[in-house]
Steps between C-alpha positions, in 0.01 A plus 500: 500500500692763282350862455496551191586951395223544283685776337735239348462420187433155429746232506698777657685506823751700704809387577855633602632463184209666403503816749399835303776748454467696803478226731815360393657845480441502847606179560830617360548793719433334814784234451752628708738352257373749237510784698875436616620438113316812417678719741819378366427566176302811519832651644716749335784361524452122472331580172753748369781162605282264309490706187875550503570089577250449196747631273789351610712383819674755650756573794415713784673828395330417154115481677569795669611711218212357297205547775483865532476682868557163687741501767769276599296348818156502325660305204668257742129435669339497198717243299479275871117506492483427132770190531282398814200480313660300252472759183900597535785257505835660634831307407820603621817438308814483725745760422620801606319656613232256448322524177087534590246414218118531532247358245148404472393159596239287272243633779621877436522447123125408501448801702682690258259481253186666672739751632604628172130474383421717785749763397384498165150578562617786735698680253191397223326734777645709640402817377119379551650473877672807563145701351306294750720563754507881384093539496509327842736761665271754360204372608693426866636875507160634416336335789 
């Protein structure tokens, strides 16, 4: 026999369609899958790539001049991590010396979007940031 929650409402039921928002939040947080892709694109650098790509392919040399503070290695391992998880495509054109071109895949490109939305609402508010970070420096030295 089913137990009916008598806090449903009737002709109500749960489901996990159905889950409330924190429950699926959760849900979301603890797939390992999520947490990975966030890493990647919570960092600096991957970000900073992805923006850059967005615009327009570029060559190495060009990245690098474009992503400011990045070195030579960290832009290597960046651009390798991006192209392994399938947001960068890397095409090399023989010549000499071989001609290197990086660009955004269809998977980066819908990546690209949220990104730049991200960045947007950051510089929308970023002076409410830096006084909230301000007042909470305060508060920290005062203690």
């Amino acid at each position: 026999m089913e137990m009916i929650d008598p806090d449903l409402q009737e002709g109500t039921e749960t489901s996990a369609g159905h889950m409330g928002v924190t429950a699926a939040i959760e849900a979301i947080g603890a797939c390992p899958a999520v947490t990975d892709m966030m890493s990647r694109v919570g960092d600096k650098w991957s970000m900073q790539v992805v923006m850059k790509l967005g615009e327009e392919p570029r060559r190495f040399n060009e990245l690098r001049r474009a992503v400011e503070g990045i070195s030579q290695r960290m832009l290597t391992r960046t651009l390798r991590n991006l192209e392994r998880d399938g947001l960068v495509s890397r095409k090399v054109t023989p010549s000499v010396p071989p001609r290197v071109d990086y660009a955004l895949t269809p998977l980066g490109k819908s990546l690209w979007g949220p990104v730049t939305m991200l960045s947007r609402w950051v510089i929308d508010n970023r002076i409410e940031i830096e006084s909230a970070r301000a007042e909470y420096d305060a508060r920290a030295d005062a203690d």
